[in-house]
FIKOL-398396 format. One record per residue (C-alpha): residue number from 1; residue in one letter; x, z, y. Coordinates in nm, 2 decimals, decimal comma. Last residue first. Layout:
! FIKOL-398396
(NUM; "A"; (X; Z; Y))
...
! end
This chain:
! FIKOL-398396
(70; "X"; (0,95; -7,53; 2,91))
(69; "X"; (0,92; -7,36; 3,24))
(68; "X"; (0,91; -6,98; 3,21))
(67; "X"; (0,58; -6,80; 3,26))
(66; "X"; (0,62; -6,50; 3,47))
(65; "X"; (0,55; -6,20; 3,30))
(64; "X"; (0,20; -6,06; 3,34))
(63; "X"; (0,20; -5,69; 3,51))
(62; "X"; (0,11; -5,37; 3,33))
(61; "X"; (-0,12; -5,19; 3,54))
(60; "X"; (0,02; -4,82; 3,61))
(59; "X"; (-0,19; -4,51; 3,52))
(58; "X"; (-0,22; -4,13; 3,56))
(57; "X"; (-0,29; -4,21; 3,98))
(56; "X"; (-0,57; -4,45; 3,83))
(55; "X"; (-0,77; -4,19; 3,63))
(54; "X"; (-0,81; -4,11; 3,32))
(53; "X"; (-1,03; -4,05; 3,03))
(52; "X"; (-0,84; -4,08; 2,66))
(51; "X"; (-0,96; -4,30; 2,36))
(50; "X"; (-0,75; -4,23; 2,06))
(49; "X"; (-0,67; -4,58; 1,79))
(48; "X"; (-0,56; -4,42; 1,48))
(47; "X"; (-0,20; -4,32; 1,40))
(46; "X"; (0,05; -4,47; 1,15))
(45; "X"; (0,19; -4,74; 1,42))
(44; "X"; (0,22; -4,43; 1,70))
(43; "X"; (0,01; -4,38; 2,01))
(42; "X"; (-0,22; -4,70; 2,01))
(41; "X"; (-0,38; -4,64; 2,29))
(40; "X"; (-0,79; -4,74; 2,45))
(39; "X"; (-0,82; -4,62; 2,82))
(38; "X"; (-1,17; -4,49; 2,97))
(37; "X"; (-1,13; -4,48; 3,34))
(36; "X"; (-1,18; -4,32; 3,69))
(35; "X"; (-1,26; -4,45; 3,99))
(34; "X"; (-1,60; -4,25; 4,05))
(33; "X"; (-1,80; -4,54; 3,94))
(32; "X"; (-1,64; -4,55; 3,62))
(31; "X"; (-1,47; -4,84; 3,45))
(30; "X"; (-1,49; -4,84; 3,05))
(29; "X"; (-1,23; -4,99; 2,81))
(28; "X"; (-0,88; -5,00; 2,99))
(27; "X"; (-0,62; -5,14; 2,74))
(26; "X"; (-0,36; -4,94; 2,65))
(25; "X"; (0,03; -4,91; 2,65))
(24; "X"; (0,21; -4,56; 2,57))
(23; "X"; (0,50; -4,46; 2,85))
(22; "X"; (0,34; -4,09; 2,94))
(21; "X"; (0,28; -3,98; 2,60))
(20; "X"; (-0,09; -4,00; 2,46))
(19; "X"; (-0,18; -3,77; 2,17))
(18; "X"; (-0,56; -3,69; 2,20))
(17; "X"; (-0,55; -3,32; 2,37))
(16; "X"; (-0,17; -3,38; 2,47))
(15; "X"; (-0,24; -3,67; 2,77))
(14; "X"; (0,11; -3,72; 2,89))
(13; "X"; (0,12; -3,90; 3,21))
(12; "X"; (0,21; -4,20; 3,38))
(11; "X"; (-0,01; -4,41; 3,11))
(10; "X"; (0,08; -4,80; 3,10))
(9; "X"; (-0,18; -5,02; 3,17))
(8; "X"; (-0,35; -5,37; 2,99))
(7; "X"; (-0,67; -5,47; 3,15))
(6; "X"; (-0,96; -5,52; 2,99))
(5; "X"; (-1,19; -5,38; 3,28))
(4; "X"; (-1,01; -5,36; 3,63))
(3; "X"; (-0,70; -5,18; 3,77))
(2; "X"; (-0,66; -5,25; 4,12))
(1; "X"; (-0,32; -5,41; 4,21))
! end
């Protein structure tokens, strides 16, 4: 799956300079020619919103859950 603008990924990696542990959700912000990524997180509820540059081997897209017939 490629990861595209406003999509929701999962960082693979810790990014320590702005607070990221691999695990945190964000949404990607800015897509690069050069493959790489700006990536809005949410690190802890008290914290402000960091923006960290990555690239796609430090992310996973989050997949959609199936929807469930009602």
């Amino acid at each position: 799956m490629t990861i595209q603008l406003h999509d929701h990924v999962v960082a693979r990696v810790d990014v320590p300079e702005v607070g990221v542990r691999a695990g945190a959700a964000g949404v990607v912000i800015e897509v690069y020619p050069d493959g790489s990524f700006d990536v809005e997180f949410a690190p802890d509820v008290d914290e402000n919103l960091v923006i960290a540059s990555m690239t796609s081997g430090e992310l996973a897209p989050v997949q959609e859950a199936p929807r469930l017939a009602a």
